[in-house]
C-alpha positions as CSV (number, residue, x, y, z in Angstrom):
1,X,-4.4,14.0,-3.8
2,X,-6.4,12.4,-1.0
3,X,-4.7,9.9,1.1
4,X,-6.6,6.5,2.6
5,X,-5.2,6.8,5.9
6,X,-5.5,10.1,8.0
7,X,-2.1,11.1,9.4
8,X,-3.5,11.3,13.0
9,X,-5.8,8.5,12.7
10,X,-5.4,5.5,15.6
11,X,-4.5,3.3,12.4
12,X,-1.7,5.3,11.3
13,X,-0.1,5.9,15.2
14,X,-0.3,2.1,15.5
15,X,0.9,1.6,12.2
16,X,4.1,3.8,13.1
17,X,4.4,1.8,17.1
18,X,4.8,-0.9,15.2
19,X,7.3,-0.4,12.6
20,X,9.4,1.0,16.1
21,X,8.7,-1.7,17.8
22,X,9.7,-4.3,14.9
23,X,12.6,-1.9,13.3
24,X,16.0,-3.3,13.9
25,X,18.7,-1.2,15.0
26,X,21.2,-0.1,12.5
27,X,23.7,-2.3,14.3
28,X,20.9,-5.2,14.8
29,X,22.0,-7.7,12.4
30,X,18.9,-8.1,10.3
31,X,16.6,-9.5,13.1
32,X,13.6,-7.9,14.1
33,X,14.0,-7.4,18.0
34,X,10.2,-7.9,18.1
35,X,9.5,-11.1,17.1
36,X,13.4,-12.6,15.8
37,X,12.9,-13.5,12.5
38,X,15.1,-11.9,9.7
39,X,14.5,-8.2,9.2
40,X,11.9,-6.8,7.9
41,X,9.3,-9.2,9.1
42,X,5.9,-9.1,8.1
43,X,4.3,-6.6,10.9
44,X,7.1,-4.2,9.9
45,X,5.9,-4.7,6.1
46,X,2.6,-4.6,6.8
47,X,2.6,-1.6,9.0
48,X,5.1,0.4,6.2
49,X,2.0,-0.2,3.9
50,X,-0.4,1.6,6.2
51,X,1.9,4.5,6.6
52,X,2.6,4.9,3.0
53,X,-1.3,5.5,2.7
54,X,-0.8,8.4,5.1
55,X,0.0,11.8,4.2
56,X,3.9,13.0,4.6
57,X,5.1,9.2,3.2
58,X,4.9,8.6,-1.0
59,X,5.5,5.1,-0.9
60,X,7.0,1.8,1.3
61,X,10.4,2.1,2.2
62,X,12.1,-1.2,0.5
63,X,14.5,-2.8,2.0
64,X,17.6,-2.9,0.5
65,X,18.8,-5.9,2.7
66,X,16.5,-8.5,1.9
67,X,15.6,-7.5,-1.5
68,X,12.1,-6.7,-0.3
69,X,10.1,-4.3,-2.5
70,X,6.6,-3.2,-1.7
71,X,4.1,-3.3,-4.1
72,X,3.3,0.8,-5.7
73,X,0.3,1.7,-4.7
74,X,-2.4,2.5,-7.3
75,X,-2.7,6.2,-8.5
């Protein structure tokens, strides 16, 4: 399988400073510390998507919380 995104590519490292950066803490209260709107704001969606292109990753993480369930990816 060939992935879209190289795993050391500058698209994937920001990809995975983001989703850091707008990750809540387990103890956070469902706000992203980021940007304070309820957990998992669109950055952190946005950059799971890139890093489930990446090799190591098989698809978005969804988020139990919110309901939140990425789209599969296409085979």
């Amino acid at each position: 399988m060939s992935h879209i995104v190289q795993a050391d590519s500058v698209l994937a490292r920001t990809a995975a400073e983001l989703l850091a950066r707008h990750t809540p803490p387990t103890h956070g209260g469902g706000v992203c510390p980021a940007c304070e709107t309820p957990a998992p704001c669109s950055t952190a969606r946005h950059a799971d998507l890139v890093l489930a292109a990446a090799p190591g990753r098989s698809a978005p993480a969804p988020d139990l919380a919110t309901g939140w369930v990425p789209t599969p990816l296409a085979a």
